[in-house]
C-alpha positions as CSV (number, residue, x, y, z in Angstrom):
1,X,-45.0,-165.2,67.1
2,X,-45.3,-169.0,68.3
3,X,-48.9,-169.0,66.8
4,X,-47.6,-167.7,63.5
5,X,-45.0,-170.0,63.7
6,X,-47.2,-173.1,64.2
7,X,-49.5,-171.7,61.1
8,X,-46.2,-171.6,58.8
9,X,-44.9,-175.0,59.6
10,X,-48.6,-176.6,59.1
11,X,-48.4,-175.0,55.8
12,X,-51.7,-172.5,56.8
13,X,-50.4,-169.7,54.8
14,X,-53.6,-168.2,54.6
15,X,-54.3,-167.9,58.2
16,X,-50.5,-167.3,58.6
17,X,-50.4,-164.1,56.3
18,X,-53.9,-163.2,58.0
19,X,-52.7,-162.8,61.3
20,X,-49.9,-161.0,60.5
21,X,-51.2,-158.7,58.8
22,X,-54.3,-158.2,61.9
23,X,-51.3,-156.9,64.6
24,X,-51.2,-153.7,63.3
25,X,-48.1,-151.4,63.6
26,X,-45.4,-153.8,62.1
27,X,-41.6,-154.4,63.6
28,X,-38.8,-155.7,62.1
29,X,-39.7,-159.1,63.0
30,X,-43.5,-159.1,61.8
31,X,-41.9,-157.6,58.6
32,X,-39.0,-160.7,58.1
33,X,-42.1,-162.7,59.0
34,X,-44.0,-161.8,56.0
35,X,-40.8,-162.0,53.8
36,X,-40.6,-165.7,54.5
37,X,-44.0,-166.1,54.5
38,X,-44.2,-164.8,50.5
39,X,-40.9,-166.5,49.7
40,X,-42.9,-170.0,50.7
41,X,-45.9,-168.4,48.4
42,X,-43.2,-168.3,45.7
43,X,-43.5,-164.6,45.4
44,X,-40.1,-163.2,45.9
45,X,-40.8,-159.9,45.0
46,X,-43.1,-159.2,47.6
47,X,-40.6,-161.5,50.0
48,X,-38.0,-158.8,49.2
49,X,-39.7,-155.6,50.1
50,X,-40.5,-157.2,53.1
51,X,-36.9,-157.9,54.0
52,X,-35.5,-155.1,53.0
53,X,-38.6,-153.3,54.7
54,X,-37.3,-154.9,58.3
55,X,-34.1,-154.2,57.6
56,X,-34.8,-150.6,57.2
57,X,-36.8,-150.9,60.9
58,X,-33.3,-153.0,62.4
59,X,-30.2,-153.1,60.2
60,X,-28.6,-155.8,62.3
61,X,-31.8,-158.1,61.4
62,X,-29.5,-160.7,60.1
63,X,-32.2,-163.1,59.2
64,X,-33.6,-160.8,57.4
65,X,-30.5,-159.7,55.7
66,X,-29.4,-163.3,54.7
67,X,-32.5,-164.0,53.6
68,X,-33.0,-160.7,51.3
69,X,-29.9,-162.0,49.6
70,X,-31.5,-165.5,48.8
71,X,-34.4,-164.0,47.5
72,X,-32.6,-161.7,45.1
73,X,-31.0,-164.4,44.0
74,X,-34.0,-166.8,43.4
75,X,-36.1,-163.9,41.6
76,X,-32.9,-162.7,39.7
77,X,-32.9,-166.5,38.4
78,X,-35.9,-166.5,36.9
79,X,-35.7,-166.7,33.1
80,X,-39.3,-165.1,32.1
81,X,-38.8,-167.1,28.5
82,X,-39.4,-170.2,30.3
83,X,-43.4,-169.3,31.1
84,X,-46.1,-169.8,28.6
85,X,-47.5,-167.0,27.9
């Protein structure tokens, strides 16, 4: 995950989400990767099925599990009255 890694912190989301999503069968790690990787993309919806998809793979993915919680909070946040529609 070190190329992944090096993608996310250079901002190369693109590429990031791309090679994810090219390994194939996904573990609970690939799975937490792509929760982070759609919480930076400010989708948090997406973010959270991803956690909580991991989560389902390893319960004791604590990252994940912390993180799940901080992106509940973030989308539950979100006052849909402040976008123009």
């Amino acid at each position: 995950m070190k190329e992944f890694e090096d993608l996310f912190q250079a901002g190369r989301l693109a590429e990031a989400e791309e090679l994810l999503l090219s390994l194939g069968q996904a573990d609970d790690v690939q799975l937490y990767n792509l929760g982070r990787l759609y919480s930076r993309k400010g989708d948090e919806a997406k973010a959270i099925s991803y956690y909580s998809k991991a989560l389902e793979i390893n319960p004791n993915n604590e990252e994940a599990r912390v993180r799940l919680e901080i992106a509940k909070a973030i989308f539950s946040f979100r006052d849909p009255n402040l976008y123009n529609h």
